[in-house]
C-alpha positions in Angstrom: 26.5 28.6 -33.2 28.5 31.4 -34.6 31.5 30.7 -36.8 33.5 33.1 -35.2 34.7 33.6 -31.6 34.0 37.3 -30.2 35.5 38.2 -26.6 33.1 38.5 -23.5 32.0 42.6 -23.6 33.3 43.7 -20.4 31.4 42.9 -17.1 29.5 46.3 -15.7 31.2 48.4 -13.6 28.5 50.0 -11.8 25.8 47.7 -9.9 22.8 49.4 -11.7 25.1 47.4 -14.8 25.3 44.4 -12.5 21.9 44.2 -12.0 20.9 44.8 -15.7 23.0 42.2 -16.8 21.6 39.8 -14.6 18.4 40.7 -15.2 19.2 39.8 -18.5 20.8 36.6 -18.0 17.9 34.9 -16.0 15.7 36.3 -18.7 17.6 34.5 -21.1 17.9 31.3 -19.6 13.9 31.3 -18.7 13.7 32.0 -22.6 16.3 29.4 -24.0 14.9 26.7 -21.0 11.3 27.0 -22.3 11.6 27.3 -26.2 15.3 26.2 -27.2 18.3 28.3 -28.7 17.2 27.9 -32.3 13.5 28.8 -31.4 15.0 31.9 -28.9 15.2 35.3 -30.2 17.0 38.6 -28.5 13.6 40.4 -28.8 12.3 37.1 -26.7 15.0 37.8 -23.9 15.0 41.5 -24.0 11.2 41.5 -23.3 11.1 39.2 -20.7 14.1 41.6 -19.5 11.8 44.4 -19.8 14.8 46.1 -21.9 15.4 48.2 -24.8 17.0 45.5 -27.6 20.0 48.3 -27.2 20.3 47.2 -23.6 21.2 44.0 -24.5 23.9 44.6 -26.8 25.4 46.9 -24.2 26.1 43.6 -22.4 26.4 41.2 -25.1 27.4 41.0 -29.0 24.5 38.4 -29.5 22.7 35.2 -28.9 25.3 33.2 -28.8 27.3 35.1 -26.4 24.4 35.6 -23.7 24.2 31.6 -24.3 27.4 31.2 -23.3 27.5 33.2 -20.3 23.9 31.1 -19.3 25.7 28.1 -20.0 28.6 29.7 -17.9 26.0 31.0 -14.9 24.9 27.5 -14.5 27.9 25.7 -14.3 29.0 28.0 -11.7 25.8 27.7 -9.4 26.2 23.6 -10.1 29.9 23.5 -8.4 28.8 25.1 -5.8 25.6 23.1 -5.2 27.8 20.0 -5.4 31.0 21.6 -3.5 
């Protein structure tokens, strides 16, 4: 992954934010489930989105970061399957 370590963007204020960036996020994980992080691409998440690539880096700085907050997403929805 990245050599560096960026901060989160901040979360969307407004719910037509909220929604985007989920949209986003389950596009992404659908994306990096089926081919992989190396084979994923921002172009891959954004159109299964149904984005603008801009969109995307309105809510994240890259690949890596939208990775992380999948990774993230899912270890929240696991505790609370197993809570």
């Amino acid at each position: 992954m990245a050599s560096t370590q960026r901060v989160e963007k901040r979360k969307p204020t407004t719910l037509r934010g909220q929604h985007t960036r989920q949209v986003l996020l389950q596009a992404a994980e659908e994306v990096f489930g089926r081919r992989g992080f190396s084979a994923t691409g921002v172009g891959e998440i954004t159109h299964r989105a149904g984005v603008a690539t801009g969109t995307f880096y309105v809510h994240f700085h890259n690949k890596e970061s939208v990775f992380l907050a999948v990774v993230e997403a899912l270890g929240t929805r696991l505790e609370a399957f197993v809570a």
